[in-house]
N, CA, C and O atoms as a GROMACS GRO file, in nm:
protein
  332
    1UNK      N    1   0.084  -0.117   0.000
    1UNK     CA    2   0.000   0.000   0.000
    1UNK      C    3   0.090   0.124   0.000
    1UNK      O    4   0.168   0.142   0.094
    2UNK      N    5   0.081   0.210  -0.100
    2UNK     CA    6   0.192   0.336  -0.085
    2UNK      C    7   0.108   0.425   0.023
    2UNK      O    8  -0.012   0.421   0.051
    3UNK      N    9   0.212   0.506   0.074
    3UNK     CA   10   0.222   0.619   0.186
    3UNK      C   11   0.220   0.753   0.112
    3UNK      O   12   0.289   0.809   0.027
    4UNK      N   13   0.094   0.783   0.194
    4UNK     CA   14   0.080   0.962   0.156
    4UNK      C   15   0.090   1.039   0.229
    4UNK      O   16   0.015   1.028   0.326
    5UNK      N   17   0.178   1.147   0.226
    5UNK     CA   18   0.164   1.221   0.333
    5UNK      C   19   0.063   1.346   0.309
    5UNK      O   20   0.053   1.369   0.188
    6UNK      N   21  -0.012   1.432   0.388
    6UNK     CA   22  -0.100   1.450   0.369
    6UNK      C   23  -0.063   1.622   0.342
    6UNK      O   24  -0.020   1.676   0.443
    7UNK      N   25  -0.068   1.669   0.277
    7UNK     CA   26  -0.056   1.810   0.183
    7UNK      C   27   0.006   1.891   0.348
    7UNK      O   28   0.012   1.850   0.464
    8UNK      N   29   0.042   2.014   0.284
    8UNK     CA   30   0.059   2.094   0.434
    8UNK      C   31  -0.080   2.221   0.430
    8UNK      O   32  -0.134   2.256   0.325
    9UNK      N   33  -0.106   2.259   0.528
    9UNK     CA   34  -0.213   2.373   0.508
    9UNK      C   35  -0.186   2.491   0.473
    9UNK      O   36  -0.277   2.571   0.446
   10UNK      N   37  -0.052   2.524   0.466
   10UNK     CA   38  -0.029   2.611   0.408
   10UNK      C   39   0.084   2.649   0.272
   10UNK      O   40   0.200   2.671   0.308
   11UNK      N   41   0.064   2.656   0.161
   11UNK     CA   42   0.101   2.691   0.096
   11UNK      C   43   0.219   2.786   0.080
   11UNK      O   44   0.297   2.795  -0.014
   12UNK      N   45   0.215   2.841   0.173
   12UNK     CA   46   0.410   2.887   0.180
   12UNK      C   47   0.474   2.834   0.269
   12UNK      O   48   0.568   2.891   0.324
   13UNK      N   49   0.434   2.717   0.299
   13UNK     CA   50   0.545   2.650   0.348
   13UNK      C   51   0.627   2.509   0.254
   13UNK      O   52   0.708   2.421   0.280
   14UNK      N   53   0.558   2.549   0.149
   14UNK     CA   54   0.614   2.486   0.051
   14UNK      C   55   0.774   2.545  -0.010
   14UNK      O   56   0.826   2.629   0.063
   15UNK      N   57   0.837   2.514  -0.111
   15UNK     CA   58   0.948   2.535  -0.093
   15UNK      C   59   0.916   2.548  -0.292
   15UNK      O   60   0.864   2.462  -0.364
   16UNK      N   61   0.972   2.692  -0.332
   16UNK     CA   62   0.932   2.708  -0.501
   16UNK      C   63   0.976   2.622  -0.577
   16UNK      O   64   0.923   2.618  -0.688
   17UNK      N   65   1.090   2.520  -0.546
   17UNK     CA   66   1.076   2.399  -0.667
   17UNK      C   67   0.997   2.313  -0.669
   17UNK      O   68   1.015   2.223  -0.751
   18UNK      N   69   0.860   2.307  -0.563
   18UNK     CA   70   0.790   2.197  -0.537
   18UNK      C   71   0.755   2.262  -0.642
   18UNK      O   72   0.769   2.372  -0.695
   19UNK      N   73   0.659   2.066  -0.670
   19UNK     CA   74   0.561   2.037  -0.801
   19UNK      C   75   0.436   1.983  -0.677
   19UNK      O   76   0.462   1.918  -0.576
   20UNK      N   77   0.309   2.028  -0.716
   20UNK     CA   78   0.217   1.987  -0.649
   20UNK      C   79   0.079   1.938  -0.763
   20UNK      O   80   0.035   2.016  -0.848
   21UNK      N   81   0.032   1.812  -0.745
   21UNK     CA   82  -0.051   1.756  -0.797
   21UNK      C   83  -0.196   1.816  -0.829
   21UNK      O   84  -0.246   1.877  -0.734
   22UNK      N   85  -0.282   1.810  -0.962
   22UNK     CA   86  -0.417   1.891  -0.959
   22UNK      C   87  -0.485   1.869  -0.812
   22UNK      O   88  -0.513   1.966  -0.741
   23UNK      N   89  -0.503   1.766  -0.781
   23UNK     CA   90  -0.611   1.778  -0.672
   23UNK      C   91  -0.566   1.916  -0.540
   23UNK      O   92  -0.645   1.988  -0.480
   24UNK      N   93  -0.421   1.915  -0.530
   24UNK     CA   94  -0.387   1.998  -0.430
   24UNK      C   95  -0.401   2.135  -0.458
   24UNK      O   96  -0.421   2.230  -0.382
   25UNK      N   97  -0.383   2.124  -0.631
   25UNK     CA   98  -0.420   2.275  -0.701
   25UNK      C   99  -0.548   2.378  -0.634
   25UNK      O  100  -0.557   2.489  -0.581
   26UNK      N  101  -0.645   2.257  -0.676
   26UNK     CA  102  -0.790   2.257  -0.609
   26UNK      C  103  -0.814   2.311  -0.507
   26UNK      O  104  -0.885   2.409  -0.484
   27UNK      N  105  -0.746   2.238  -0.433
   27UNK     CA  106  -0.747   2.248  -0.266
   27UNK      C  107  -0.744   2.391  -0.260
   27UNK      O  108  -0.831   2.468  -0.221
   28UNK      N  109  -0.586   2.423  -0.326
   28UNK     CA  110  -0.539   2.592  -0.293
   28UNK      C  111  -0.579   2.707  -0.349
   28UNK      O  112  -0.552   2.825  -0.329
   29UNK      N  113  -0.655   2.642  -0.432
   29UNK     CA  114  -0.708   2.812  -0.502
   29UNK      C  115  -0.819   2.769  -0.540
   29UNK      O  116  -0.832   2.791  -0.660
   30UNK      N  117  -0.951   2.692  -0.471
   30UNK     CA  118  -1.068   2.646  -0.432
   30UNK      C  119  -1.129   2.676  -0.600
   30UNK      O  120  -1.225   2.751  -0.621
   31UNK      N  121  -1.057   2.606  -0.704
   31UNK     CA  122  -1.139   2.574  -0.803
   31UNK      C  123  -1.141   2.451  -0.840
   31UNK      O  124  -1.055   2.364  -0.824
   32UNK      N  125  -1.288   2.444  -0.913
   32UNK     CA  126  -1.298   2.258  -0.976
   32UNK      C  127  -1.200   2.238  -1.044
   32UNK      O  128  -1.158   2.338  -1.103
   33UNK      N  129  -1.111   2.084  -1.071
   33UNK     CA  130  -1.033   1.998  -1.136
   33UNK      C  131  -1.047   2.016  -1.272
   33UNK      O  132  -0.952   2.031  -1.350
   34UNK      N  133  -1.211   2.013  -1.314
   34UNK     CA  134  -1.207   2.016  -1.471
   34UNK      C  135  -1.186   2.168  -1.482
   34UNK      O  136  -1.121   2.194  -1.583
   35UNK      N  137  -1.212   2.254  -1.425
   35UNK     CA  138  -1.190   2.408  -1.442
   35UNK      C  139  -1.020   2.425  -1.472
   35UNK      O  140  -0.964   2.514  -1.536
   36UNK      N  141  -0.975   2.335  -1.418
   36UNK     CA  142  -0.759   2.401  -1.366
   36UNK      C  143  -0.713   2.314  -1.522
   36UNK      O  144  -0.611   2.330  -1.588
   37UNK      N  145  -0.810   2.236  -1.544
   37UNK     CA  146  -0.717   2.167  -1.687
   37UNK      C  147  -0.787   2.235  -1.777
   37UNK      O  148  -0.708   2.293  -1.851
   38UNK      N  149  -0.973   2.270  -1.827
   38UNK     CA  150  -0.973   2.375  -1.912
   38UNK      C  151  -0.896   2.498  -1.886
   38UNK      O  152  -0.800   2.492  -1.962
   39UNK      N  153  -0.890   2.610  -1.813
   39UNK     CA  154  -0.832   2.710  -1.775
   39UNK      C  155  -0.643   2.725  -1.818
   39UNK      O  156  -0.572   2.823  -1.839
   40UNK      N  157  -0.609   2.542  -1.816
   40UNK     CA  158  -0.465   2.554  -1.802
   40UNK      C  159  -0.473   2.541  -1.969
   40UNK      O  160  -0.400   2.612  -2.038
   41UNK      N  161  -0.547   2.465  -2.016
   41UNK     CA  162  -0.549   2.449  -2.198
   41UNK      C  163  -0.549   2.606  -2.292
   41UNK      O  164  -0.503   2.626  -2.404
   42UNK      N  165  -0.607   2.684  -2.215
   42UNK     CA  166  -0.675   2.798  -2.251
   42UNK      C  167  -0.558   2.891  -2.198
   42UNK      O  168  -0.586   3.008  -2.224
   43UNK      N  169  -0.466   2.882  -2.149
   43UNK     CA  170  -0.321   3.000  -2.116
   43UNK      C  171  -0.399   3.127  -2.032
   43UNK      O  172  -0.375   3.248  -2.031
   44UNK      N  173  -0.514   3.038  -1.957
   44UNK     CA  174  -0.552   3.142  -1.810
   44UNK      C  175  -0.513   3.054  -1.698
   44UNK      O  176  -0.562   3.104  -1.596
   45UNK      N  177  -0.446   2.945  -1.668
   45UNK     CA  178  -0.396   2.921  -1.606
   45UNK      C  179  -0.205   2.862  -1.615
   45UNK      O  180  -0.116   2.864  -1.700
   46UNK      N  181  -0.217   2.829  -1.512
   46UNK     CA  182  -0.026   2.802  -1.549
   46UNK      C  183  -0.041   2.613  -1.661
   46UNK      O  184  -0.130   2.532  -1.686
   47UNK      N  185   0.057   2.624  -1.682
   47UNK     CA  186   0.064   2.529  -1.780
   47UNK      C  187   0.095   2.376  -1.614
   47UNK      O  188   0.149   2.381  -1.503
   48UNK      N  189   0.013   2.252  -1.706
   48UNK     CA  190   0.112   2.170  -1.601
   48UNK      C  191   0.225   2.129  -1.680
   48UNK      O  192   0.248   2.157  -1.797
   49UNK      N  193   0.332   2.018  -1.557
   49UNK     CA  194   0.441   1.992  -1.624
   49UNK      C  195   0.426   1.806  -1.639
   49UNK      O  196   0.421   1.729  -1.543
   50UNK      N  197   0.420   1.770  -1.775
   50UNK     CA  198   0.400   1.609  -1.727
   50UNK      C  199   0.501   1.551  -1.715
   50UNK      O  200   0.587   1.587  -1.795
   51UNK      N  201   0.541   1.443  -1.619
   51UNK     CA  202   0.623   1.379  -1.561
   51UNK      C  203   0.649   1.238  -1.619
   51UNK      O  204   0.757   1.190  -1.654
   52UNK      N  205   0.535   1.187  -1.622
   52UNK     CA  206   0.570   1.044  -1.706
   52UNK      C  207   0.462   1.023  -1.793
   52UNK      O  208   0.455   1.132  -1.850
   53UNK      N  209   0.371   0.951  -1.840
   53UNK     CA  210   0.267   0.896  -1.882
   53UNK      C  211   0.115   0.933  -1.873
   53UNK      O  212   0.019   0.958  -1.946
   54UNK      N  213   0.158   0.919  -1.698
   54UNK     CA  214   0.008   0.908  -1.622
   54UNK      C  215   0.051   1.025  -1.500
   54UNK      O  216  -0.012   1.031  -1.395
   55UNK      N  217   0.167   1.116  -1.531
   55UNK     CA  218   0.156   1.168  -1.326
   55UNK      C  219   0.207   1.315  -1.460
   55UNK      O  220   0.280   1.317  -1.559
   56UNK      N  221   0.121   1.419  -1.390
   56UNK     CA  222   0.118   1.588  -1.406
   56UNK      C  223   0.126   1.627  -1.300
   56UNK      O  224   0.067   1.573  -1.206
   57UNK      N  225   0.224   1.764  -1.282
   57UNK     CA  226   0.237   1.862  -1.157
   57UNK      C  227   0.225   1.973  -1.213
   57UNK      O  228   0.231   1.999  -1.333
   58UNK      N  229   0.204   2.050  -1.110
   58UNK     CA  230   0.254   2.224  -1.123
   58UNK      C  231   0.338   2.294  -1.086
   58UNK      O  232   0.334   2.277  -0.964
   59UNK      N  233   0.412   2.362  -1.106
   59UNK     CA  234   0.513   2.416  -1.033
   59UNK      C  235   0.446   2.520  -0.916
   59UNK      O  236   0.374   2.616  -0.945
   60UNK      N  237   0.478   2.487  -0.801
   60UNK     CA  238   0.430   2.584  -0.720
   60UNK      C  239   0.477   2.724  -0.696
   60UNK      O  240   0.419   2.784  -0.606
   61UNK      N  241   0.548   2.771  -0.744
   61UNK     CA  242   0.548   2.932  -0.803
   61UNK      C  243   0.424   2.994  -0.862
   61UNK      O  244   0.351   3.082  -0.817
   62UNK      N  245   0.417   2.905  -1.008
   62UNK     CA  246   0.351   2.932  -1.080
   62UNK      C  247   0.227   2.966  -1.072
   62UNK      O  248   0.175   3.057  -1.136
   63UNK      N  249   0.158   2.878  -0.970
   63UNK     CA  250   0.004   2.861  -0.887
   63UNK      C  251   0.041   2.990  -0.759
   63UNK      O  252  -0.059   3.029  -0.699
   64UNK      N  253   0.084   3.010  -0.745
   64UNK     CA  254   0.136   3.121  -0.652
   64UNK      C  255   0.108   3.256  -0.695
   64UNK      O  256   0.045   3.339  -0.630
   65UNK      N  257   0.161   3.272  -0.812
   65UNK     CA  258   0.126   3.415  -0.904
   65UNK      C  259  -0.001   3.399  -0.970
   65UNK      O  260  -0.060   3.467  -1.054
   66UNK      N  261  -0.014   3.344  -0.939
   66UNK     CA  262  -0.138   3.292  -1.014
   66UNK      C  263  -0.252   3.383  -0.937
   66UNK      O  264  -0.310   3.487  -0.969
   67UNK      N  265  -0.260   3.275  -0.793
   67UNK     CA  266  -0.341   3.326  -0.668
   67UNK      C  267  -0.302   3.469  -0.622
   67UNK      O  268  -0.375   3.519  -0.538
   68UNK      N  269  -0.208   3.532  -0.661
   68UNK     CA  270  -0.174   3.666  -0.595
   68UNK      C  271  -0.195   3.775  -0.698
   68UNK      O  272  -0.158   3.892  -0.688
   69UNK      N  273  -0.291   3.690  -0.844
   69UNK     CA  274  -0.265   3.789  -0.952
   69UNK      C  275  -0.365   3.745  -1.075
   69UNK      O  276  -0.326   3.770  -1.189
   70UNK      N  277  -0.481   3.687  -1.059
   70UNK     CA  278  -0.549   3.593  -1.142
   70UNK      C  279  -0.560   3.658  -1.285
   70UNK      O  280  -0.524   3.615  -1.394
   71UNK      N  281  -0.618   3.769  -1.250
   71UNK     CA  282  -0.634   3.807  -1.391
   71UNK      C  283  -0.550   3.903  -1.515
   71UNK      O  284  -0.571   3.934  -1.632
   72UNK      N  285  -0.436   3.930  -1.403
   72UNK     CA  286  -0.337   3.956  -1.472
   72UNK      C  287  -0.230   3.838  -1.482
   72UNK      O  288  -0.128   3.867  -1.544
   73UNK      N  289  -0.236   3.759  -1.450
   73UNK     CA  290  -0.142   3.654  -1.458
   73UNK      C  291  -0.125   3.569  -1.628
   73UNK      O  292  -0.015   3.545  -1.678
   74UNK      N  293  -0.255   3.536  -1.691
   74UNK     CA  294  -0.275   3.539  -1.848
   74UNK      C  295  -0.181   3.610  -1.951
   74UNK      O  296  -0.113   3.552  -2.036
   75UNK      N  297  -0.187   3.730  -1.931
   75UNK     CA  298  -0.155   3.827  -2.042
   75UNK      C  299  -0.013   3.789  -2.085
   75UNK      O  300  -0.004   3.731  -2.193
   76UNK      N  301   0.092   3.812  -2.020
   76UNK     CA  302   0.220   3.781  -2.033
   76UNK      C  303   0.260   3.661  -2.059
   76UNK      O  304   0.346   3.637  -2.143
   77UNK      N  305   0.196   3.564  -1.980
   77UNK     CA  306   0.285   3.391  -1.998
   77UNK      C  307   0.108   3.311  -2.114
   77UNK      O  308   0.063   3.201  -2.082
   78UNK      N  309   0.045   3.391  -2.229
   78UNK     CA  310  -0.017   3.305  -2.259
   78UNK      C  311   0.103   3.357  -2.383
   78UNK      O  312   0.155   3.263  -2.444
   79UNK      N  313   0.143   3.477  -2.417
   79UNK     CA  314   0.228   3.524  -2.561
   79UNK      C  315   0.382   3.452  -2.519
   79UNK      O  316   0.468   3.439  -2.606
   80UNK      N  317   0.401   3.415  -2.399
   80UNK     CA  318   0.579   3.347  -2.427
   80UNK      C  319   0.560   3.230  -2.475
   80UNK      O  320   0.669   3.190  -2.514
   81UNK      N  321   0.480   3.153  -2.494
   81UNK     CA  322   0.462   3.040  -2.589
   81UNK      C  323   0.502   3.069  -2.719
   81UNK      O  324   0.598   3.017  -2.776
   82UNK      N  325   0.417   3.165  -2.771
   82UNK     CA  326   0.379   3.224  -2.904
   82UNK      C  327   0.501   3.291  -2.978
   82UNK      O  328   0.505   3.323  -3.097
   83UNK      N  329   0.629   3.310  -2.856
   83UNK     CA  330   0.759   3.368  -2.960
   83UNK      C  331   0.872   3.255  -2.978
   83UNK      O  332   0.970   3.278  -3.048
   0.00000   0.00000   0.00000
C-alpha cells in the first residue's frame, strides 16, 4: 500500500521547486479539477508539467502568481509560448 503524506495547510510552506498535484491545485485556489485543466489548456492558467505517462504537476510558483494575480497573470505567460 503506498504512503501519503498528507498536503501541508499552508502553501508557503512549501518550498518554489515543489511540483504539487491537480487535486492539491484545487485544494489551494478552491477551483474545480475540470476548471484548472480547461483554464490551463486555454493559457488562463499556469501550464502543467507532465512527468511520465500518467503523473502531471505544477510548479508551485507558478500557482502562486497565479493566486496573488489571477487576472493579470494570463496576459504575459499566454504570448511566451507564441515567440
Amino acid at each position: 500500500m503506498p504512503f501519503h503524506l498528507p498536503p501541508p495547510t499552508n502553501l508557503d510552506t512549501l518550498p518554489n521547486g515543489c511540483l504539487i498535484p491537480v487535486r492539491d491545485v484545487a485544494r489551494y485556489t478552491g477551483i474545480a479539477i475540470p476548471t484548472i485543466w480547461r483554464w490551463s489548456a486555454s493559457g488562463r492558467f499556469p501550464r502543467a508539467i507532465r512527468i511520465g505517462s500518467r503523473c502531471t504537476r505544477w510548479r508551485i510558483h507558478e500557482v502562486r502568481a497565479w493566486i496573488s494575480d489571477p487576472t493579470g497573470w494570463g496576459t504575459p505567460h499566454a504570448t511566451e509560448d507564441s515567440q
